[in-house]
N, C-alpha and C positions, 0 to 999 in steps of 0.2 A: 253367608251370614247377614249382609246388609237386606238380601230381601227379605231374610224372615225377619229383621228387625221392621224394614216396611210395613209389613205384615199386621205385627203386631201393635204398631203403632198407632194403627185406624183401623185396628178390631172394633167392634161394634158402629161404625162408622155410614154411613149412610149420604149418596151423594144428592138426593134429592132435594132442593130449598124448599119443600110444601110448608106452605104457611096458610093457616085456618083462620079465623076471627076465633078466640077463647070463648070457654060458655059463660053464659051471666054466673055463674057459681066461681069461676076459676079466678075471672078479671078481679075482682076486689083485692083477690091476695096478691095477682102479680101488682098491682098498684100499692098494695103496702109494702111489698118486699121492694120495688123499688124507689119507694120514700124513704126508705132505710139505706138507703145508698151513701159509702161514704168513701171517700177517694184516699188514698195510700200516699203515705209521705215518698220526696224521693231521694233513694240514695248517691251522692258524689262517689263516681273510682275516679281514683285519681291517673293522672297520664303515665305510662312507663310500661316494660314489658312487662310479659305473664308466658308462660308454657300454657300452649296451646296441642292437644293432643297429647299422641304416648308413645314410649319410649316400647321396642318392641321384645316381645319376653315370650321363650319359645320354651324354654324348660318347666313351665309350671303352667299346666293348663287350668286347673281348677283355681289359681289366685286371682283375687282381686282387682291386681297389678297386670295382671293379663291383657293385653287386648282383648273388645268383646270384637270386631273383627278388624278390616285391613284398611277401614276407612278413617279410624282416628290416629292413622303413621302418614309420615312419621311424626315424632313431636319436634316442635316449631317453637323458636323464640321470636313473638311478635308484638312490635309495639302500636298501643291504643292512644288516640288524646283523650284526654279527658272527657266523662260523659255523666248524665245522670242517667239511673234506672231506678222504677217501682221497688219501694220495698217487696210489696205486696202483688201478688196475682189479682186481677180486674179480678173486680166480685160478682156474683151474679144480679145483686140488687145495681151497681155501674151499671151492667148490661142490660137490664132489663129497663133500667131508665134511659140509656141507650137508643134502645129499639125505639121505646114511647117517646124520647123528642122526635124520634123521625118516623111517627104513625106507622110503623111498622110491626105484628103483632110477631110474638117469638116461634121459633120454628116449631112444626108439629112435636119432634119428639120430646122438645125442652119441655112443655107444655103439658104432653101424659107424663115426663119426669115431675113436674112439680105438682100437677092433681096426685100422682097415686104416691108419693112421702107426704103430703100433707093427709091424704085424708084413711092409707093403709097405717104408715109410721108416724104419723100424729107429730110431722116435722114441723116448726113455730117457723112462720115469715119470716122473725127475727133471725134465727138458727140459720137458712135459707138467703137472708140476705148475704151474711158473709161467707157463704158457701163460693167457691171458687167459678167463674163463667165457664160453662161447657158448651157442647150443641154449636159452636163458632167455627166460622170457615176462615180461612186466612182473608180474606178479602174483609170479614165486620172484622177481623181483627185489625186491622189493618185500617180500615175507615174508623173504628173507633179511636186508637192511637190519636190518629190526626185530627179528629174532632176536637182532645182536646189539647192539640199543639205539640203532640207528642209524636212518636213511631216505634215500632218495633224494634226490639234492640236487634244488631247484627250477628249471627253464631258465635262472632270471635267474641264478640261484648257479653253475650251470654256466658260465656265460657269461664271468661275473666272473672266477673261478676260472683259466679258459682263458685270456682277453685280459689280465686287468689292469685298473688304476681307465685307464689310457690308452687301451684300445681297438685292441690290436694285432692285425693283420691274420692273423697265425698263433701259436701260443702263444708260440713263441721271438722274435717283430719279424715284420719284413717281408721276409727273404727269403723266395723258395720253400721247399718241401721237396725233400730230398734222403731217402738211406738213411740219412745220420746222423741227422737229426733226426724224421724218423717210418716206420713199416710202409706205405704204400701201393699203390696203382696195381701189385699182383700179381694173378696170374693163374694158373692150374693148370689145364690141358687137364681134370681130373674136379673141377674146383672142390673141392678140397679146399683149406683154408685155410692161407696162410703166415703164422704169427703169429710175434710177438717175446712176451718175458716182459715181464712188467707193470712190471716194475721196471727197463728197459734205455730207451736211447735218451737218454741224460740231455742232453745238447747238444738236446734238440728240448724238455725241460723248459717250463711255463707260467712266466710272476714270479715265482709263489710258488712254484714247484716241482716242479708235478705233474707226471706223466709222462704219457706218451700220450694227453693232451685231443686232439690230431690222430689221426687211423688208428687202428691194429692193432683195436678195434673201437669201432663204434659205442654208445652210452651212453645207457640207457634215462632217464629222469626223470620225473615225477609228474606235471606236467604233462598237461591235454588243450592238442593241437597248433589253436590259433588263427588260421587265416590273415589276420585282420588285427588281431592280438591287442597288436603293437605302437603300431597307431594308438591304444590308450586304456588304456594300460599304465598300473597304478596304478603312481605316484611312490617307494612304499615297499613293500619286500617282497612284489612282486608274485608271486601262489601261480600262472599261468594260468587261462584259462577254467572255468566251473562246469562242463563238460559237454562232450562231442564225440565223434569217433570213432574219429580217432587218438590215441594216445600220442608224447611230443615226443620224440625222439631226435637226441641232436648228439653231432658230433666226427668222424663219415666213420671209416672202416675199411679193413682190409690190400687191400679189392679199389678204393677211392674212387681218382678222378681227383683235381688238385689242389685244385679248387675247392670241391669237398667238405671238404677239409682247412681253410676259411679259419674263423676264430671265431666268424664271425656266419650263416653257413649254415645251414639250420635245415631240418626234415625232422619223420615222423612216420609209426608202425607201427602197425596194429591191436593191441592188448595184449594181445592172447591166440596172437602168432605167435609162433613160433622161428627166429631165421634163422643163421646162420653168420657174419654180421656185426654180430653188437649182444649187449652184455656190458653191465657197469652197474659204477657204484663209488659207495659210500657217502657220508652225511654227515651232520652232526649239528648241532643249536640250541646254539650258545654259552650255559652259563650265566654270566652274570653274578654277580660277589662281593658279596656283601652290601653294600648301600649304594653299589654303582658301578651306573652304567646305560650304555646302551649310548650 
């Protein structure tokens, strides 16, 4: 089950970095859409455990509650200090002003992504800017973080972040998802992407806030992907494995079924793909005030 979750993960995915010069017709827009760029406030969790994973349920396979398979067991009570994280998933207008301070043009496929909705689906720069980054390898995610002083949050921090110190089944409780509460289970006959802005969907909100920990896209983290990483999870600020060959990715995306969507699902991309479904959002070391500790 982990590999078909792989799988699915970095479906339309492509490991190629080709990168073109844009036509004189395209440049104009990527430069308005990343003048529209606007950075995401960020959220405090505060320090203290959280359940980390799940608890293992062998009599109901079609629930919720189920394990989706044997990589999110067992569940773990682990403590985090204090951290901040993006409300918001990096935007595509971020990224693509991003690239432009570092004279880099965007990869070829972001590139037919953003000619054929602007000029098929008549999608507005504006709409575009606050579309979620796609087309990103763990590594711009990664140097983007850091550019601006930030990093990827770590799986357990993600995890946190999403569920809560309670362990909820999806970031908002336990219902299902609907449209109000996140982007999923879409489909486009040319697989083109139906995304929401990074900033919408506030009824599908984590405890603390955040927006889209479920769907609109998948979220890269620092992490190498562990398949039994949980069995011997340190107790404290667990970083993931020294080593491996996935990169961990969570939170399911605009094309994931529901199950994808649950908090403890868990998943992993080569780091060096691009895919149409995996974007990333920042996060950063609380300092502590003089003479407070965590």
């Amino acid at each position: 089950m982990a590999l078909l979750f792989l799988a699915l993960a970095t479906q339309n995915a492509t490991e190629a970095a080709v990168r073109t010069t844009p036509s004189i017709k395209l440049t104009p827009h990527l430069t308005a859409i990343a003048a529209l760029a606007r950075s995401s406030p960020a959220i405090t969790i505060p320090a203290g455990e959280f359940s980390l994973g799940s608890k293992r349920v062998d009599d109901d396979p079609y629930g919720l509650w189920t394990q989706f398979d044997d990589t999110e067991l067992p569940q773990q009570r682990v403590w985090l200090d204090t951290f901040e994280m993006d409300r918001d998933e990096v935007s595509l207008g971020e990224f693509l002003l991003f690239l432009q301070q570092r004279k880099q043009p965007p990869p070829d496929e972001l590139q037919k992504l953003v000619w054929h909705v602007i000029t098929v689906h008549s999608v507005s720069d504006k709409t575009l800017s606050r579309w979620p980054a796609l087309y990103v390898t763990w590594q711009e995610a990664t140097d983007f973080c850091t550019s601006r002083g930030k990093r990827l949050p770590t799986e357990s921090e993600w995890e946190k972040a999403a569920r809560g110190p309670n362990g909820n089944l999806f970031p908002w409780g336990e219902t299902p998802p609907d449209n109000r509460l996140a982007m999923f289970g879409q489909h486009h006959v040319h697989e083109i992407p139906i995304l929401a802005a990074v900033d919408s969907h506030d009824e599908g909100r984590s405890p603390y806030g955040l927006h889209h920990m479920a769907g609109n896209v998948a979220e890269w983290v620092p992490d190498w992907f562990g398949f039994d990483y949980y069995a011997y999870v340190p107790k404290r600020n667990p970083s993931g494995p020294p080593n491996g060959r996935y990169k961990s990715v969570r939170g399911g995306s605009w094309k994931s079924k529901t199950i994808m969507l649950r908090t403890a699902t868990r998943g992993g991309s080569p780091p060096e793909q691009r895919s149409a479904t995996i974007g990333f959002r920042c996060a950063r070391s609380h300092a502590a005030a003089p003479g407070q500790s965590e």
